[in-house]
ZADO-1210 file (C-alpha; in nm, 4 decimals, padded with zeros to 6 digits):
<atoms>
<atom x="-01.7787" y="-05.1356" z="02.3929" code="UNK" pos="1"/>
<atom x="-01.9809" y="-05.1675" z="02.0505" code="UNK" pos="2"/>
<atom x="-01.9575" y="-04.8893" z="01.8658" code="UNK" pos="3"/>
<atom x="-02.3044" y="-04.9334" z="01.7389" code="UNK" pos="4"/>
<atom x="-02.3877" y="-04.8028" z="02.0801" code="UNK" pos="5"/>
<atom x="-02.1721" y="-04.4990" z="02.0728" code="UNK" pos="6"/>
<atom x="-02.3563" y="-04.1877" z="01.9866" code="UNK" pos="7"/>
<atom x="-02.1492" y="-03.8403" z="02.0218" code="UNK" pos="8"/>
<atom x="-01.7823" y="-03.8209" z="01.8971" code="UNK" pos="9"/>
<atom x="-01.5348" y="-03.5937" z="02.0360" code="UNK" pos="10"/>
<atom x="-01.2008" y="-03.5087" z="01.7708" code="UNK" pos="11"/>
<atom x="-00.8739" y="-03.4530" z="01.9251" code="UNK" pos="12"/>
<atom x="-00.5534" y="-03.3479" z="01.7805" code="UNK" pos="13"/>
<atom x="-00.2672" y="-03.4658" z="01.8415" code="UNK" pos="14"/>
<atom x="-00.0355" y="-03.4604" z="01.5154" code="UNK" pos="15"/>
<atom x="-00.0073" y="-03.1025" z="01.4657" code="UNK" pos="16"/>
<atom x="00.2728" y="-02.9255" z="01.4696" code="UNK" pos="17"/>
<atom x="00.2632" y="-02.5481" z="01.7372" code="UNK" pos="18"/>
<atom x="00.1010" y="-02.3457" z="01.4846" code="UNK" pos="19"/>
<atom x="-00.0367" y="-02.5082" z="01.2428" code="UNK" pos="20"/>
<atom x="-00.4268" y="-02.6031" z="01.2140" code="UNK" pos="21"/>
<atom x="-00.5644" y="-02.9645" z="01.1838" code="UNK" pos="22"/>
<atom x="-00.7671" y="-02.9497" z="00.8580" code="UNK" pos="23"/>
<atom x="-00.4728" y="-02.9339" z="00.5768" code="UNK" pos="24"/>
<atom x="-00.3398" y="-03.2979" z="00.6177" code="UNK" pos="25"/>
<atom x="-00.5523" y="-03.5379" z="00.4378" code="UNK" pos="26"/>
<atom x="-00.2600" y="-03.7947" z="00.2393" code="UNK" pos="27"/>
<atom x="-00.2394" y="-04.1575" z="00.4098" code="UNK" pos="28"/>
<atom x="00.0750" y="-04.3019" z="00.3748" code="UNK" pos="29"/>
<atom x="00.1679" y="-04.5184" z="00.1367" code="UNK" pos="30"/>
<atom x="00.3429" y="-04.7797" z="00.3008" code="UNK" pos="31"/>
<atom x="00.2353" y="-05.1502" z="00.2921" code="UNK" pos="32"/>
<atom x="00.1032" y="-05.3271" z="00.5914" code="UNK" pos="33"/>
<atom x="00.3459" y="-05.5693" z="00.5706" code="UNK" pos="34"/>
<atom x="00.6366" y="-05.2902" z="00.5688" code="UNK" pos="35"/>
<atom x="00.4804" y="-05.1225" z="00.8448" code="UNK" pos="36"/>
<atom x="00.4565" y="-05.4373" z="01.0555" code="UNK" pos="37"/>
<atom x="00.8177" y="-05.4791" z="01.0084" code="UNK" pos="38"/>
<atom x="00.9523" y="-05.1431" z="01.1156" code="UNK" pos="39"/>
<atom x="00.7541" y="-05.1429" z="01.4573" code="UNK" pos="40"/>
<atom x="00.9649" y="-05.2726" z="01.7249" code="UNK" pos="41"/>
<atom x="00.8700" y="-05.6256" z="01.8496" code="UNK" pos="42"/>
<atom x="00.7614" y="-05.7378" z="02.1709" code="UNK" pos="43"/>
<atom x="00.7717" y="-06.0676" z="02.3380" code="UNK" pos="44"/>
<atom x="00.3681" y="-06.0999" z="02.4387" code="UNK" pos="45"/>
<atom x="00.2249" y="-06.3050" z="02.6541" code="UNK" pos="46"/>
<atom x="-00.1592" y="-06.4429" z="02.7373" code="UNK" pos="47"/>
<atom x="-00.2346" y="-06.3566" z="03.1074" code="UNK" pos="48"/>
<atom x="-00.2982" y="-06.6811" z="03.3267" code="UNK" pos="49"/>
<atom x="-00.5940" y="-06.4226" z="03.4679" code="UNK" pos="50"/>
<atom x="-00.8484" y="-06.3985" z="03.2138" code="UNK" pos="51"/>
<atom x="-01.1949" y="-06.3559" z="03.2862" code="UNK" pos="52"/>
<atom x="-01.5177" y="-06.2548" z="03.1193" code="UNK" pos="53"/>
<atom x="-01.7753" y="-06.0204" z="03.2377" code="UNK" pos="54"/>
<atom x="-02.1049" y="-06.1559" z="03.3036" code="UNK" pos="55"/>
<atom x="-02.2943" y="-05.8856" z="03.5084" code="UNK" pos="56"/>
<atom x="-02.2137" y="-05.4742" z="03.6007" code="UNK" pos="57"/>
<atom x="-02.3437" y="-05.2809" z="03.8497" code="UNK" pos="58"/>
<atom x="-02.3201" y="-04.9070" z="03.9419" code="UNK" pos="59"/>
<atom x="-02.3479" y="-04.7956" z="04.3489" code="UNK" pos="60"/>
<atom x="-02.4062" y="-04.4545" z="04.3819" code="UNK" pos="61"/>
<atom x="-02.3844" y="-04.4803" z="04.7513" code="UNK" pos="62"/>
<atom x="-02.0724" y="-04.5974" z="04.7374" code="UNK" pos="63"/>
<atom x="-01.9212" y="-04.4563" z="04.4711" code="UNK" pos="64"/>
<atom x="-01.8402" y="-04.8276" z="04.3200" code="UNK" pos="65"/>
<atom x="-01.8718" y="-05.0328" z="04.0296" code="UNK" pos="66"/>
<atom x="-01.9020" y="-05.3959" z="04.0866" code="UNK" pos="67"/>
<atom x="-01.8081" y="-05.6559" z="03.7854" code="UNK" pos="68"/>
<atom x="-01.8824" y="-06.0042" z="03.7984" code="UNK" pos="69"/>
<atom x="-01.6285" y="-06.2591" z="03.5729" code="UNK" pos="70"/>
<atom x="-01.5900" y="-06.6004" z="03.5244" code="UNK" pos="71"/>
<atom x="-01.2721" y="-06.7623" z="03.3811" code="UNK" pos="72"/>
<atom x="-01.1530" y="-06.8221" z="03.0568" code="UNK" pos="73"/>
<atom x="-00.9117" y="-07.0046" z="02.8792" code="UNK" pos="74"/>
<atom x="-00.6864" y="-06.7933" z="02.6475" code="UNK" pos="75"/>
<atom x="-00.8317" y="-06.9266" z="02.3285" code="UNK" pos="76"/>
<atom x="-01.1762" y="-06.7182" z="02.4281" code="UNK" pos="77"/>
<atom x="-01.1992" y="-06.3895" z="02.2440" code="UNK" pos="78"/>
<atom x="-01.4721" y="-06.0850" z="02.2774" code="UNK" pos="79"/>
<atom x="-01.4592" y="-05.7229" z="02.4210" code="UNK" pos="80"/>
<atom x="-01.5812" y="-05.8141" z="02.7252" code="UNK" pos="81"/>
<atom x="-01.2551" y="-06.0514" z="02.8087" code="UNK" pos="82"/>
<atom x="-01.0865" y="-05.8579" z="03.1173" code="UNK" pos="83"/>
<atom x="-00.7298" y="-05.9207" z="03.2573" code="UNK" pos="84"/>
<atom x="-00.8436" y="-05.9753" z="03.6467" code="UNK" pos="85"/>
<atom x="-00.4350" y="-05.8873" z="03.7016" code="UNK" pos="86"/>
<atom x="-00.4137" y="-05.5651" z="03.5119" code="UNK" pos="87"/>
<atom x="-00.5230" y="-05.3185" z="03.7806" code="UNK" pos="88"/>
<atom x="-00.5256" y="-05.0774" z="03.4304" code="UNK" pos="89"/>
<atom x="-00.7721" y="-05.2933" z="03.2593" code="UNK" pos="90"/>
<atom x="-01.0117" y="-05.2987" z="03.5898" code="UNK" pos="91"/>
<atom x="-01.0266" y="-04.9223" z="03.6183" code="UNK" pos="92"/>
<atom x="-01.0737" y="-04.8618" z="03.2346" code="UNK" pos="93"/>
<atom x="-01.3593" y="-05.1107" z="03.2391" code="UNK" pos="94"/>
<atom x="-01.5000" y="-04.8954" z="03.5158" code="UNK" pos="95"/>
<atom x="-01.5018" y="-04.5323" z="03.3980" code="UNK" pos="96"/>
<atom x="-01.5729" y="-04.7027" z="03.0066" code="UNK" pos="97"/>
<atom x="-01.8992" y="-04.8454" z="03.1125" code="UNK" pos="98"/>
<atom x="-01.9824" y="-04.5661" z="03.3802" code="UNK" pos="99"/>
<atom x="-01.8308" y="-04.2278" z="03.2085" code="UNK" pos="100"/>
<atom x="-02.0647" y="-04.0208" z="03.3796" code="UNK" pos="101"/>
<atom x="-02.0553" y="-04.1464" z="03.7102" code="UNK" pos="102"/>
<atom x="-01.7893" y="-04.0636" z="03.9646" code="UNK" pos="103"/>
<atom x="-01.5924" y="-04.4099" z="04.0488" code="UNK" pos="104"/>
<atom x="-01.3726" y="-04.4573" z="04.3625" code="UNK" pos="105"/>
<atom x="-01.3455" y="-04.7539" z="04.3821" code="UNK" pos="106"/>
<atom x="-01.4453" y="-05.0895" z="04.1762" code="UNK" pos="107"/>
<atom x="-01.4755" y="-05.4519" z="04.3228" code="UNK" pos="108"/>
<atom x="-01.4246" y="-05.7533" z="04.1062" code="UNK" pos="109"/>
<atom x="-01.5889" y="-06.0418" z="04.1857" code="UNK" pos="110"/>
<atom x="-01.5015" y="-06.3640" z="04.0358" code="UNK" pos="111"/>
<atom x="-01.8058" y="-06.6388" z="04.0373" code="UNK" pos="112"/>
<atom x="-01.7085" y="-06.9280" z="04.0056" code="UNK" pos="113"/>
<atom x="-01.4108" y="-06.9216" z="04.3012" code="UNK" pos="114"/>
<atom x="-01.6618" y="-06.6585" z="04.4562" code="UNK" pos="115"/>
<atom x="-01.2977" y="-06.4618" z="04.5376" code="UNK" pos="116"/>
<atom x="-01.3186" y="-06.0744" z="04.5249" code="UNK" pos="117"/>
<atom x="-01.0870" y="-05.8021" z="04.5812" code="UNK" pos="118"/>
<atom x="-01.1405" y="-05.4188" z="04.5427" code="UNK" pos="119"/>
<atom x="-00.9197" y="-05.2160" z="04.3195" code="UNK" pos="120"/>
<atom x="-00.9066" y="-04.7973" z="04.3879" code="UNK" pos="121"/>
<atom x="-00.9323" y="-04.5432" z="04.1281" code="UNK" pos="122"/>
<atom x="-00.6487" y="-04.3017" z="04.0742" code="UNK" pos="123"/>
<atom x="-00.7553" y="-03.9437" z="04.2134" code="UNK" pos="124"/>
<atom x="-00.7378" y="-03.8331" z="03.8466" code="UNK" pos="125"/>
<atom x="-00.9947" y="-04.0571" z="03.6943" code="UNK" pos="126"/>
<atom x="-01.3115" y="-04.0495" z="04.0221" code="UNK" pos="127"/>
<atom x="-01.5228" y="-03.8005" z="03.8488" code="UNK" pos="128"/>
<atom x="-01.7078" y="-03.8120" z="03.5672" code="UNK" pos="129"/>
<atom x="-01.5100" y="-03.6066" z="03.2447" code="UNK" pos="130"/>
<atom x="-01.6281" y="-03.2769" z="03.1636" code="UNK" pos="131"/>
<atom x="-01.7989" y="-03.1972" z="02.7926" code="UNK" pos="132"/>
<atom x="-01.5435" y="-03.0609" z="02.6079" code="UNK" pos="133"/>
<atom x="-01.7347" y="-02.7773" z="02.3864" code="UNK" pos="134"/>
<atom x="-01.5952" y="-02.8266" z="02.0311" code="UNK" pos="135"/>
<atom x="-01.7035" y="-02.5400" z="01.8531" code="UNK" pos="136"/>
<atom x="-01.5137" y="-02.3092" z="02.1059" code="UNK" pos="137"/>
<atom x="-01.1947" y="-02.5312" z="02.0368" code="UNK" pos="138"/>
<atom x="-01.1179" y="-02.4312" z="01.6925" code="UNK" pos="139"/>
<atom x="-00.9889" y="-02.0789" z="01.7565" code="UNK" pos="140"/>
<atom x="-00.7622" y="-02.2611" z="02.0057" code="UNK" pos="141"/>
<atom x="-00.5854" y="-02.4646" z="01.7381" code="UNK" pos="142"/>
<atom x="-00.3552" y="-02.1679" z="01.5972" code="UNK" pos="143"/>
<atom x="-00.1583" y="-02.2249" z="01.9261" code="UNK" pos="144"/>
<atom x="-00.1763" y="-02.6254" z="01.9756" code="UNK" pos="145"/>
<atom x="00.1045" y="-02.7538" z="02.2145" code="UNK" pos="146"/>
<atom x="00.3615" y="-02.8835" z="02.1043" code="UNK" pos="147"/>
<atom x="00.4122" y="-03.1792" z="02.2595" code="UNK" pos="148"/>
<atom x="00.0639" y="-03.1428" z="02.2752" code="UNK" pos="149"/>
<atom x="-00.1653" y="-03.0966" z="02.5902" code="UNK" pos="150"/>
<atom x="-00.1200" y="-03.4465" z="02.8408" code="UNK" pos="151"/>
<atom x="00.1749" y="-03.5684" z="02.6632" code="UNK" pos="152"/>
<atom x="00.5537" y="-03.6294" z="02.7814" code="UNK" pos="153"/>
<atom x="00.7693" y="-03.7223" z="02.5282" code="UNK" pos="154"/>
<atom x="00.9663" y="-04.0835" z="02.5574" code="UNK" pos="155"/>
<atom x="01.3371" y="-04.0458" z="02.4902" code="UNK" pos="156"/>
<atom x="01.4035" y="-04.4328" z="02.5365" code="UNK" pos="157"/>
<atom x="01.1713" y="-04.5129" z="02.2028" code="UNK" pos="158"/>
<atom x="01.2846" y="-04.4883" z="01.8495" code="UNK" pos="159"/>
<atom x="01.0180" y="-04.2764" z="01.7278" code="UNK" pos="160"/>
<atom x="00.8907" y="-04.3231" z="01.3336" code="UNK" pos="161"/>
<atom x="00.8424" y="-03.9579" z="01.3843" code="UNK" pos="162"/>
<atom x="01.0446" y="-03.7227" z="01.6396" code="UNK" pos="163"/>
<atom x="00.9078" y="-03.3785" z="01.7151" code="UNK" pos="164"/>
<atom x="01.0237" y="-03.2002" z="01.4662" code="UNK" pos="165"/>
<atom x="00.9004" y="-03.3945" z="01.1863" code="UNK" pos="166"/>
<atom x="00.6886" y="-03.2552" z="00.9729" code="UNK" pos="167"/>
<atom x="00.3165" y="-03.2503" z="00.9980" code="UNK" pos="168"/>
<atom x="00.2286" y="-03.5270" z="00.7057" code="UNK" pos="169"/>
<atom x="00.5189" y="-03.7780" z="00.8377" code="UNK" pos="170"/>
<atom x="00.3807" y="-03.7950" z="01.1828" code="UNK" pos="171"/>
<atom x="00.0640" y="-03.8458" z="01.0568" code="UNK" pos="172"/>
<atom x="00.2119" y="-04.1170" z="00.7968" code="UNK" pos="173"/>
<atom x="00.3828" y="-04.2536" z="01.1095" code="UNK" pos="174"/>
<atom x="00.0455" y="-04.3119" z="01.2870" code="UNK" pos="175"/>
<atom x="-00.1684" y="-04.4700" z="01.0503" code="UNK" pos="176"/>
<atom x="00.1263" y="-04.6947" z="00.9624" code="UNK" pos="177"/>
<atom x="00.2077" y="-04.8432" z="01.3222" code="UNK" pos="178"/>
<atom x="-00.1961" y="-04.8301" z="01.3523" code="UNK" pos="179"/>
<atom x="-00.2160" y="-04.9853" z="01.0680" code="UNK" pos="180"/>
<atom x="-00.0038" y="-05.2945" z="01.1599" code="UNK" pos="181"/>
<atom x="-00.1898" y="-05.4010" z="01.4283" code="UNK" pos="182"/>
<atom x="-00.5018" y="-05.5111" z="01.2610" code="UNK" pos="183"/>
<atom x="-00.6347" y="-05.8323" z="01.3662" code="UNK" pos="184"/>
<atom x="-00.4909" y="-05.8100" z="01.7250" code="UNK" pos="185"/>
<atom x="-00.7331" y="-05.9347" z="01.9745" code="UNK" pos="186"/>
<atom x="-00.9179" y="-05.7042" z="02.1855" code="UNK" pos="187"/>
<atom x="-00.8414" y="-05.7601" z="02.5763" code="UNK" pos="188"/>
<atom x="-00.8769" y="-05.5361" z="02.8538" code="UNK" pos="189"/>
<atom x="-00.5716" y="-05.4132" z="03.0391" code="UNK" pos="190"/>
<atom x="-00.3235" y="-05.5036" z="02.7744" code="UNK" pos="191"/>
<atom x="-00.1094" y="-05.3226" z="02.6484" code="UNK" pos="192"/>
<atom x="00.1864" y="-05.4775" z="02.4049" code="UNK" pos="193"/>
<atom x="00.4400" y="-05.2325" z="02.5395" code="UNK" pos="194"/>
<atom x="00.3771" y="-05.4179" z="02.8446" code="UNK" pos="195"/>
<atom x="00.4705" y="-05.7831" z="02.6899" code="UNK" pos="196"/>
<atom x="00.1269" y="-05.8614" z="02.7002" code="UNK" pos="197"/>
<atom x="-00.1040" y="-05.9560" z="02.3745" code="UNK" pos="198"/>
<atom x="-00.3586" y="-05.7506" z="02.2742" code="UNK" pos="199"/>
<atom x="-00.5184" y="-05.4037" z="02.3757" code="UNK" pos="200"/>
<atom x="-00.8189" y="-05.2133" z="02.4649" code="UNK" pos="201"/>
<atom x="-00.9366" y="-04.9395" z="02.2807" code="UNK" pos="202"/>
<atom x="-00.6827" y="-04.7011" z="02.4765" code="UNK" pos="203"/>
<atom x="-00.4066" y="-04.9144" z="02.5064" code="UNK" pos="204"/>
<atom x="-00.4074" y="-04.9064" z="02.1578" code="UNK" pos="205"/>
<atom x="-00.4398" y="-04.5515" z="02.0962" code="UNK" pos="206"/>
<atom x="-00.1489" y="-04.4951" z="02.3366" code="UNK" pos="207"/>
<atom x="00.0775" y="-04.7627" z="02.2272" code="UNK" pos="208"/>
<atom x="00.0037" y="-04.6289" z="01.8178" code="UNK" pos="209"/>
<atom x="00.1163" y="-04.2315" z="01.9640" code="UNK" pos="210"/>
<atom x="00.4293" y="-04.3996" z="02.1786" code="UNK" pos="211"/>
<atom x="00.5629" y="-04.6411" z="01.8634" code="UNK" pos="212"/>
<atom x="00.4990" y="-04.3625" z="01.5995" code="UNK" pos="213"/>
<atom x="00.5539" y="-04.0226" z="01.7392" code="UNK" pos="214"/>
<atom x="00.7442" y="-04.0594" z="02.0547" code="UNK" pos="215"/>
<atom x="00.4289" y="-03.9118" z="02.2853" code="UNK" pos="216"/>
<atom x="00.3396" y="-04.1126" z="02.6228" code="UNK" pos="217"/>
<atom x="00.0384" y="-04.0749" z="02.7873" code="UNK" pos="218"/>
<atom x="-00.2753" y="-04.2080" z="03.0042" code="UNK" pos="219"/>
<atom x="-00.3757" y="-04.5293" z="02.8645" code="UNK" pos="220"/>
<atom x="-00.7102" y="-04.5015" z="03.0203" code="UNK" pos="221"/>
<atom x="-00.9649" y="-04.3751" z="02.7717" code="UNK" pos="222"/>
<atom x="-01.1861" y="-04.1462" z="03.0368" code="UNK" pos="223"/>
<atom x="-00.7912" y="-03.9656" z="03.1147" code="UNK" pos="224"/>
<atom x="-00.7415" y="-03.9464" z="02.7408" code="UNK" pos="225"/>
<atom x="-01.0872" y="-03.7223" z="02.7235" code="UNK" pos="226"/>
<atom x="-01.0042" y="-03.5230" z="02.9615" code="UNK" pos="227"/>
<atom x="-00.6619" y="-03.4802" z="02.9688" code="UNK" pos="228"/>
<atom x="-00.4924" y="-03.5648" z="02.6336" code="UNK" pos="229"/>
<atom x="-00.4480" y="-03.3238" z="02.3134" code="UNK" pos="230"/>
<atom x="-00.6636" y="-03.0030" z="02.2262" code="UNK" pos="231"/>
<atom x="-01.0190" y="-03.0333" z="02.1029" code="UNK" pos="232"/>
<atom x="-01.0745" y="-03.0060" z="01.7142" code="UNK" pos="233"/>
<atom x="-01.4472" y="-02.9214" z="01.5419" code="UNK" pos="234"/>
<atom x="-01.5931" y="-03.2164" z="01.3777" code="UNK" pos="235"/>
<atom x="-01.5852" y="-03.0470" z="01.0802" code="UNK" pos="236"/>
<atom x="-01.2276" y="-03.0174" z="01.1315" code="UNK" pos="237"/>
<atom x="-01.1258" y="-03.3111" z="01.1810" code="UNK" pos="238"/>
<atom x="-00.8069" y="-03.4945" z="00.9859" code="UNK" pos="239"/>
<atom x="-00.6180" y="-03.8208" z="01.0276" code="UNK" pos="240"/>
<atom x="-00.4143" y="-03.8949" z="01.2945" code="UNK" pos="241"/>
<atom x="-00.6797" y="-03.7298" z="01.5567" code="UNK" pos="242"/>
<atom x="-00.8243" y="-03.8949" z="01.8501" code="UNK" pos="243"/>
<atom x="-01.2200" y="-03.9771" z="01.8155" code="UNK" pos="244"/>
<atom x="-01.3405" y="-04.0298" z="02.1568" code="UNK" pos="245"/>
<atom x="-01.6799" y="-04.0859" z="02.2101" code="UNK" pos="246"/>
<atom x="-01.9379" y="-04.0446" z="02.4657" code="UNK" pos="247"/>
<atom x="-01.6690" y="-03.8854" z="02.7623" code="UNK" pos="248"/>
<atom x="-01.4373" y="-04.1907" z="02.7106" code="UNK" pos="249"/>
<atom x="-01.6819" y="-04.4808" z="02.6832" code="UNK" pos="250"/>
<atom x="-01.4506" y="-04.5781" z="02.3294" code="UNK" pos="251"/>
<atom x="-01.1559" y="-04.4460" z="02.1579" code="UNK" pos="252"/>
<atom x="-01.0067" y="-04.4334" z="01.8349" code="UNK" pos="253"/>
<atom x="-00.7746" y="-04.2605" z="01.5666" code="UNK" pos="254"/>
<atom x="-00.9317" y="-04.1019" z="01.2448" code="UNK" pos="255"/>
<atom x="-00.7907" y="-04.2139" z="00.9138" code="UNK" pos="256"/>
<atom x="-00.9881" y="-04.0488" z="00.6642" code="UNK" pos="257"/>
<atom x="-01.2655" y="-04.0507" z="00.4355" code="UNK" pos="258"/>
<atom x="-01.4852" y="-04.0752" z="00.7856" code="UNK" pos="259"/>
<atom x="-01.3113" y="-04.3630" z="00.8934" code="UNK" pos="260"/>
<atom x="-01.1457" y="-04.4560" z="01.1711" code="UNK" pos="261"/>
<atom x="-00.9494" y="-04.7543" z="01.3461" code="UNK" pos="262"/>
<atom x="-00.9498" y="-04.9264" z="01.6572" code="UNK" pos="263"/>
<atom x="-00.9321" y="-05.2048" z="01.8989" code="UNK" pos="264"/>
<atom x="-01.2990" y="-05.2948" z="01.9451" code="UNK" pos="265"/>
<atom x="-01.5957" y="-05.1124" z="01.8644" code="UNK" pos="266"/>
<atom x="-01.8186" y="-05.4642" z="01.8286" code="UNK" pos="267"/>
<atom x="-01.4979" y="-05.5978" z="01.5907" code="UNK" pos="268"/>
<atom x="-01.3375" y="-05.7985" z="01.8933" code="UNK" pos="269"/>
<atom x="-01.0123" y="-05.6703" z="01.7502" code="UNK" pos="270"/>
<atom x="-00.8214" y="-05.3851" z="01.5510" code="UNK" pos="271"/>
<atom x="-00.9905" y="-05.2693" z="01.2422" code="UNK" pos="272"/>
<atom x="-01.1590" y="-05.0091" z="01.0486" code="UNK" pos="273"/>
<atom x="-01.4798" y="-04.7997" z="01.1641" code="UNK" pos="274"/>
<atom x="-01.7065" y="-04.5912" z="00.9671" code="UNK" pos="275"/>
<atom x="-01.7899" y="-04.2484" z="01.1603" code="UNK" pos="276"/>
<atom x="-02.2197" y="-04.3135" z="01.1259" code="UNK" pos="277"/>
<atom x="-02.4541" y="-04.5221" z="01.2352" code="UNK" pos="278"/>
<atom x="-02.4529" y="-04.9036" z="01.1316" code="UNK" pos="279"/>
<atom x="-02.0668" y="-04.8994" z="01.1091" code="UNK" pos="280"/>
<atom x="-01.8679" y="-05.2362" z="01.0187" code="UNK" pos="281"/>
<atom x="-01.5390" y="-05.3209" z="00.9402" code="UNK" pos="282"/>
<atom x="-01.4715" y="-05.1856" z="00.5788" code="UNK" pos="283"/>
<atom x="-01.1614" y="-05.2961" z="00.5654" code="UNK" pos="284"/>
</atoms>
């Protein structure tokens, strides 16, 4: 989704450690690209055989349904509105992305050209719309953060750049570094590079930075990551290594600093760096 379209941000912390607030951690780390490229594990990826591109979306309220029309692609084809018609993941984010306030049960995907369709059901958690989470009420809540925090279970399997009790700055270092080395990857929907495929969406991306740098495992989809994931920060409080979610889920990122942010998408067609305003581009 374009972030020029994107209007109301929502800051979500993640990196803090139980007790500690969000707004004293402002160092990046200083770490070159290329040595952060080289410490995150690698995966073998793949280009799904079942890319398509959305041509048309349509909300029933009757039915509770979003319908999305695609055509196919070759792999070659590149834009933020290239869908993986096998990632059952990348279907549903679509959905609840382009529809945040609507409740979804179920989405059919057509596909034009071979005219074939099937129908792909919503898990129970992600039908209704997300809630507004009120940020000026969050603050107070921030002296007692979770720890892991709210939405989180922690992956023993992964080698961690940061483990849980690492101190506030490294996981934060840890973050922007494995975010960091991703820039340039393609934007696709439903991938997810933990999953051997090539590329992300905007919440694949978030989730795979939090599960290579800190250990923390979550909802990929970006509506679950509003509603479920971390503890709310004010704006005015926010630091790097938070979540910016904007619009109940409709795009996701992770703050860097100096009112930046990075991502997979936001009108880029890949991962790179945000400002937080209107007119944004990649300034980096």
């Amino acid at each position: 989704m374009p972030f020029r379209t994107l209007k109301k941000a929502t800051i979500v912390g993640l990196c803090s450690m139980m007790l500690c607030t969000m707004s004293g951690c402002q160092a990046q780390t200083q770490k070159t690209n290329n040595q952060a490229a080289a410490e995150v594990p690698l995966t073998r990826q793949k280009v799904s055989a079942n890319l398509t591109r959305v041509v048309l979306t349509d909300y029933q309220r009757d039915e509770n349904q979003v319908v999305i029309h695609t055509v196919p692609v070759d792999g070659q084809q590149d834009g933020e509105d290239i869908l993986d018609a096998s990632s059952m993941d990348g279907i549903v984010n679509f959905a609840t992305s382009a529809y945040p306030d609507e409740k979804i049960t179920h989405v059919l995907l057509i596909n034009d050209k071979t005219h074939e369709s099937h129908i792909v059901n919503v898990p129970d958690e992600l039908v209704s719309p997300a809630l507004s989470q009120e940020q000026d009420d969050a603050l107070p809540a921030m002296a007692g953060i979770h720890l892991p925090p709210r939405g989180v279970r922690i992956d023993h399997t992964i080698r961690a750049r940061a483990g849980l009790g690492a101190s506030h700055q490294a996981k934060v270092d840890a973050v922007l570094a494995v975010a960091r080395s991703k820039i340039g990857t393609k934007y696709i929907w439903g991938h997810n590079e933990d999953r051997g495929q090539y590329g992300f969406d905007c919440s694949n991306f978030t989730e795979y930075v939090y599960h290579h740098a800190l250990g923390y495992h979550f909802t990929t989809s970006s509506r679950g990551q509003y509603r479920r994931v971390g503890d709310p920060v004010s704006f005015s409080n926010r630091s790097p290594g938070d979540l910016v979610i904007f619009e109940k889920g409709r795009h996701v990122g992770i703050y860097v600093g100096n009112n930046r942010f990075i991502n997979c998408g936001g009108g880029l067609g890949k991962v790179g760096y945000l400002s937080l305003g209107p007119g944004s581009s990649l300034v980096e």
